[in-house]
KERO-846565 format. One record per residue (C-alpha): residue number from 0; residue in one letter; x, y, z. Coordinates in steps of 0.02 Angstrom, whole numbers, plus 32768, in hexadecimal, padded with zeros to 4 digits. Layout:
<node lummar="NUM" tike="a" X="X" Y="Y" Z="Z"/>
...
This chain:
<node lummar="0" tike="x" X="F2D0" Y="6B60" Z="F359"/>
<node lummar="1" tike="x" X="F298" Y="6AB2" Z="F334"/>
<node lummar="2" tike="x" X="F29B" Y="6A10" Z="F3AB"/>
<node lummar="3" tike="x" X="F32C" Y="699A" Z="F39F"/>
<node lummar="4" tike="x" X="F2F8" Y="68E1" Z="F376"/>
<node lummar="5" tike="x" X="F257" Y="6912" Z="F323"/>
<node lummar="6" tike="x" X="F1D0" Y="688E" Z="F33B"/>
<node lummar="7" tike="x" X="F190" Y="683F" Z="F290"/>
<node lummar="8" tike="x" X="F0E9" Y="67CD" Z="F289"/>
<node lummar="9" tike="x" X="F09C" Y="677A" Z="F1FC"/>
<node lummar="10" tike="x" X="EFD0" Y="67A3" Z="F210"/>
<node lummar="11" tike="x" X="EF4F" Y="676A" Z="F194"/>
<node lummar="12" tike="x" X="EEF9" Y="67C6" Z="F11B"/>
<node lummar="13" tike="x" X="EE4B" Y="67B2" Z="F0E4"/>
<node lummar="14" tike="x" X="EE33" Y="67E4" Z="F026"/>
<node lummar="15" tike="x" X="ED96" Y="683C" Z="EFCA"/>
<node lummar="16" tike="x" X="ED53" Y="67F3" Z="EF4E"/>
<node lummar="17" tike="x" X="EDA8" Y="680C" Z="EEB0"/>
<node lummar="18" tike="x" X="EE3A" Y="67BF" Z="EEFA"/>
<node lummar="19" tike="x" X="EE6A" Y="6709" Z="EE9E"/>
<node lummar="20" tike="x" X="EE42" Y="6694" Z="EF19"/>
<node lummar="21" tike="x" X="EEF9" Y="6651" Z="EEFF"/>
<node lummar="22" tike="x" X="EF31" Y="66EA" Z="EF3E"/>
<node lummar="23" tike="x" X="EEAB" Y="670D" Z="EFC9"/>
<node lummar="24" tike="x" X="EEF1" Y="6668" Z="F021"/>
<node lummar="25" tike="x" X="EFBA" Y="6680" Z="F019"/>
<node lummar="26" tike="x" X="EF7D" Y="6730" Z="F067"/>
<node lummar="27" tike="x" X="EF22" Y="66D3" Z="F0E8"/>
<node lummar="28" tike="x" X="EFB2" Y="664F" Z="F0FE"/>
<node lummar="29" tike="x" X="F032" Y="6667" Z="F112"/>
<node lummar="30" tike="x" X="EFF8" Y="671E" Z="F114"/>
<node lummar="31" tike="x" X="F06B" Y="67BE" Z="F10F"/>
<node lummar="32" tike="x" X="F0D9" Y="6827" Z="F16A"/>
<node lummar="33" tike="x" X="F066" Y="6881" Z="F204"/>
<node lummar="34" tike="x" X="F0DA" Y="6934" Z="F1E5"/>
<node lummar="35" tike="x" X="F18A" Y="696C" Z="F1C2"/>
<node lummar="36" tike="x" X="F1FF" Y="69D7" Z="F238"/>
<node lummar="37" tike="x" X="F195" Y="6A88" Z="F258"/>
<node lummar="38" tike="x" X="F0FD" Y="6A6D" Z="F1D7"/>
<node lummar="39" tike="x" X="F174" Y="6A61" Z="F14B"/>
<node lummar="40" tike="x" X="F102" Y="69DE" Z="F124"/>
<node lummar="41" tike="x" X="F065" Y="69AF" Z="F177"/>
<node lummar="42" tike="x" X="EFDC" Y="6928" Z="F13E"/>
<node lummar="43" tike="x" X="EF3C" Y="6958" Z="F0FF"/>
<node lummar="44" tike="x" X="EEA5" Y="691F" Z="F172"/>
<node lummar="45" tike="x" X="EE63" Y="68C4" Z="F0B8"/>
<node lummar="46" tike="x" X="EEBD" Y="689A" Z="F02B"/>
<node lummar="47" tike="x" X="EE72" Y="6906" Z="EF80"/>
<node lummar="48" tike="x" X="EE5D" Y="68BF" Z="EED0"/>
<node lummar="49" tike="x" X="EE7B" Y="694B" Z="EE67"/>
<node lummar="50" tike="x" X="EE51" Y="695D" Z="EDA5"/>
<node lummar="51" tike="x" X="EEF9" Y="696A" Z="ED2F"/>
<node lummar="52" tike="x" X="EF4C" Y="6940" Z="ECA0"/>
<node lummar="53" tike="x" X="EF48" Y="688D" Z="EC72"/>
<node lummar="54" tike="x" X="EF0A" Y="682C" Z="ED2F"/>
<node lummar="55" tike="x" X="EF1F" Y="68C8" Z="EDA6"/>
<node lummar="56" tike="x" X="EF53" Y="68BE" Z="EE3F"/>
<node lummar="57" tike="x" X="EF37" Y="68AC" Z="EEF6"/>
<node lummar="58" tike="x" X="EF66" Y="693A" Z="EF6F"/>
<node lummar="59" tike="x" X="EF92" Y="68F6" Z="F026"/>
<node lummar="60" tike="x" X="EFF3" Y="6980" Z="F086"/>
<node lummar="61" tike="x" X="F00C" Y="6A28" Z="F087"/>
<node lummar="62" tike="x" X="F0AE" Y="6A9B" Z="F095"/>
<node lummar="63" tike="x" X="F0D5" Y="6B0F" Z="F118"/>
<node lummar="64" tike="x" X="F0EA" Y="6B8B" Z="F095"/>
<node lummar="65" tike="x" X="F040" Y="6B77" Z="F051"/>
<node lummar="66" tike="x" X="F05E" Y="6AE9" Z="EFCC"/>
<node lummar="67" tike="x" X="F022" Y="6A30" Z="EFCA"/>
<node lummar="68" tike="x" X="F06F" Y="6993" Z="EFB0"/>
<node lummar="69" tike="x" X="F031" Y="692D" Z="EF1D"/>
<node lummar="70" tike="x" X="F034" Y="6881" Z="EEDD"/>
<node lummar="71" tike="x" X="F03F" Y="687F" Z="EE2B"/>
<node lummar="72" tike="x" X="EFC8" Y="67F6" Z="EDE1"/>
<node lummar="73" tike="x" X="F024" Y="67EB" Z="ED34"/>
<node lummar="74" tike="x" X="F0D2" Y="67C5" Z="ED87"/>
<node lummar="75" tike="x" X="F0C3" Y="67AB" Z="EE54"/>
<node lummar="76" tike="x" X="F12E" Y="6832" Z="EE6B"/>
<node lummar="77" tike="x" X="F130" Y="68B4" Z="EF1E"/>
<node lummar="78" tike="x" X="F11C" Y="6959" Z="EEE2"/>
<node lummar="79" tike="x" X="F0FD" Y="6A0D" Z="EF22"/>
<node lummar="80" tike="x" X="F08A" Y="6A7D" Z="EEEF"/>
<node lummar="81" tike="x" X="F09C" Y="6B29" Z="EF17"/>
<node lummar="82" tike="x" X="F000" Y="6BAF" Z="EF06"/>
<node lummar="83" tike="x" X="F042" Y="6BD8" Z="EE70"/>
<node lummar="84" tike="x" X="F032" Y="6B41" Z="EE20"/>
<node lummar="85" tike="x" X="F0EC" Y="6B27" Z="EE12"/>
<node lummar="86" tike="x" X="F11E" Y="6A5F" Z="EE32"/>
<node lummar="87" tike="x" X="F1C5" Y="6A2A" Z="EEA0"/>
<node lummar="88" tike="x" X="F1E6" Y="6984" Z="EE97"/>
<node lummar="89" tike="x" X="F20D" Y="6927" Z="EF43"/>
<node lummar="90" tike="x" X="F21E" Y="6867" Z="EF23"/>
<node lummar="91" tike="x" X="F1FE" Y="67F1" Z="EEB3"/>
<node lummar="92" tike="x" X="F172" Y="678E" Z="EF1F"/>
<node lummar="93" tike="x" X="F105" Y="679C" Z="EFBA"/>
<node lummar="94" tike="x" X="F17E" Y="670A" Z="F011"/>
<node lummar="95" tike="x" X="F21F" Y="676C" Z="EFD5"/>
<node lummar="96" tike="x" X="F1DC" Y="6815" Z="F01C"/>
<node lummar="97" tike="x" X="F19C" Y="67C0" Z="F0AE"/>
<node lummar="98" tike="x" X="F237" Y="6778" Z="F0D2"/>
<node lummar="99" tike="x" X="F2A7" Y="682F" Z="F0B3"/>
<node lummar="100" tike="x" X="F22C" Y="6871" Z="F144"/>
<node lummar="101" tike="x" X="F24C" Y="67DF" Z="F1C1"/>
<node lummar="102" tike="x" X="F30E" Y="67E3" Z="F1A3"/>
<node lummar="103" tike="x" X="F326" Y="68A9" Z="F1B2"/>
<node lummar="104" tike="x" X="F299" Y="68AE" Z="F24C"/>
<node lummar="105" tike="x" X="F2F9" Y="6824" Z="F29D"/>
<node lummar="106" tike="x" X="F3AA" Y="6806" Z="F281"/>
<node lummar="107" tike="x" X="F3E3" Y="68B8" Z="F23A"/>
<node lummar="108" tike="x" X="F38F" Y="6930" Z="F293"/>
<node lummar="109" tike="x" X="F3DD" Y="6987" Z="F311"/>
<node lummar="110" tike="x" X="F3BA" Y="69E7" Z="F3CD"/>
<node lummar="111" tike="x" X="F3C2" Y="6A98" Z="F37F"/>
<node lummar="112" tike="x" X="F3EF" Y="6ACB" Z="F437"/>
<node lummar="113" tike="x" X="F48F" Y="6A70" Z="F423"/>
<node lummar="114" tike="x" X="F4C6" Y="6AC1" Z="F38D"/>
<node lummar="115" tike="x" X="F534" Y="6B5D" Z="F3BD"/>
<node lummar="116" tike="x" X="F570" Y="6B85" Z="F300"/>
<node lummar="117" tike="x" X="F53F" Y="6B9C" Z="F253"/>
<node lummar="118" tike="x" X="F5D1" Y="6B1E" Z="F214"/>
<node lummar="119" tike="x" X="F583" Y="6A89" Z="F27B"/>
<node lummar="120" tike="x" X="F4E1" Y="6AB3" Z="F1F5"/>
<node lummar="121" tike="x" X="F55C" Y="6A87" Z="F15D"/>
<node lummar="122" tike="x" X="F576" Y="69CF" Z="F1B6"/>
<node lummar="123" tike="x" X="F4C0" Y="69CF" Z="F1D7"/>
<node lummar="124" tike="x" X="F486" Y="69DE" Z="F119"/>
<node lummar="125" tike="x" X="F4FA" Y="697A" Z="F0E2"/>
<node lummar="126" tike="x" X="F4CD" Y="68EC" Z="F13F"/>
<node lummar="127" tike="x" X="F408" Y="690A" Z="F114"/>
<node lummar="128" tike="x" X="F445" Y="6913" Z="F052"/>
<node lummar="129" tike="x" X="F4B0" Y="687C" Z="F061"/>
<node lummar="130" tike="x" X="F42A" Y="6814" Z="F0C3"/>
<node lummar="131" tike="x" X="F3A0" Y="684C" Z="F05E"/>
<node lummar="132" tike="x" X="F3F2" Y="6825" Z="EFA9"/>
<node lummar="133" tike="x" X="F417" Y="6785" Z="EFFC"/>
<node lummar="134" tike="x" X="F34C" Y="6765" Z="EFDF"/>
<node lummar="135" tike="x" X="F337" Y="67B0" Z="EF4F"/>
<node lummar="136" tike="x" X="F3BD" Y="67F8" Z="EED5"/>
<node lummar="137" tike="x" X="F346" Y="6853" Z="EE63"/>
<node lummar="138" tike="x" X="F31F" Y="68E2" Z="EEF5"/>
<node lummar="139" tike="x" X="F3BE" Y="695C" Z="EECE"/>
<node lummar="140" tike="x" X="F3B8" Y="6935" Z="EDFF"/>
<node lummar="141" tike="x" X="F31E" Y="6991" Z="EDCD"/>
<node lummar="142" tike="x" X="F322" Y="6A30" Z="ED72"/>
<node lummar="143" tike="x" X="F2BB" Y="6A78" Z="EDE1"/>
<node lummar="144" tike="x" X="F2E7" Y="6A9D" Z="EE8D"/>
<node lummar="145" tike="x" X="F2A4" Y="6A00" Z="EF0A"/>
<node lummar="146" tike="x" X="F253" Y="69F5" Z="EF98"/>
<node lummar="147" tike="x" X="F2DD" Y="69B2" Z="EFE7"/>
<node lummar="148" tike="x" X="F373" Y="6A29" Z="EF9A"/>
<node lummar="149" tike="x" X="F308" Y="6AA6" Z="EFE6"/>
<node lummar="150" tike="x" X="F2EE" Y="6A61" Z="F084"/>
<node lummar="151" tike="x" X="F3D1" Y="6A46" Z="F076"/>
<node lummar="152" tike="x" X="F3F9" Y="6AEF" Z="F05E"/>
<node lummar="153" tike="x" X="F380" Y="6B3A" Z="F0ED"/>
<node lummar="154" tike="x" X="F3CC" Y="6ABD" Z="F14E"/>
<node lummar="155" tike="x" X="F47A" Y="6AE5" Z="F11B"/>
<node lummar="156" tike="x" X="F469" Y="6BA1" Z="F130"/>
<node lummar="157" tike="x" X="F426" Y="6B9D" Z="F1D9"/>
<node lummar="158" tike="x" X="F370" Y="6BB4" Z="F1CF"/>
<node lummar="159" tike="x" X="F341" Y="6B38" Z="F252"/>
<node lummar="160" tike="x" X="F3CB" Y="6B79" Z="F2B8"/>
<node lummar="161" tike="x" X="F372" Y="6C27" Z="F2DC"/>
């Protein structure tokens, strides 16, 4: 069962070379989110240029489900990467996915203790998806299945209640 009021920190992340040094300092500063609610997400202890089409990209967490989370250097878009190579798309920026974290760690998440019903989960989802379309529209109106719609419909079917 997860914690109510789930603490989220902004940490810095040093970068390996191959990093643009553009990026290597907005990782630093402002930095990025330290981990989301049970290891959904957790930062990387380095950020990781990786070769790709066109720029490449930079991986700088990883998935509790084995995937990592990937800035795209052709677009600046949040993306997940499964082991498959299969791409979800989470936000359209670093800021806007930073900002999704802080919102659902802070204002929507609730003391799982508290909740005595699956029907209170259907309020709680649809105050994460209202909250986080509210930063960025884009993260329900890919064709693929998002990080976040994921995230919604675990949320709304009780998985964090169990």
């Amino acid at each position: 069962m997860s914690e109510g009021n789930a603490r989220f920190r902004m940490v810095s992340l040093r970068s390996e070379s191959g990093v643009p040094p553009w990026l290597a300092a907005r990782l630093l500063d402002p930095g990025v989110p330290e981990d989301f609610i049970d290891g959904l997400y957790a930062v990387l202890d380095t950020a990781q240029f990786e070769e790709g089409p066109d720029l490449g990209r930079v991986l700088f967490g990883s998935a509790a489900w084995g995937g990592k989370f990937i800035i795209d250097l052709d677009s600046l878009k949040i993306s997940v990467v499964n082991d498959l190579g299969s791409v979800s798309p989470a936000n359209s920026s670093l800021d806007q996915f930073s900002e999704c974290v802080r919102v659902v760690s802070e204002l929507c998440w609730p003391d799982w203790s508290m909740v005595e019903d699956f029907d209170y989960c259907d309020v709680i989802a649809d105050h994460i998806r209202e909250r986080v379309l509210a930063i960025d529209d884009v993260v329900f109106s890919s064709s693929a299945e998002s990080f976040w719609e994921t995230f919604y419909y675990d949320v709304r079917t009780g998985v964090y209640l169990e």
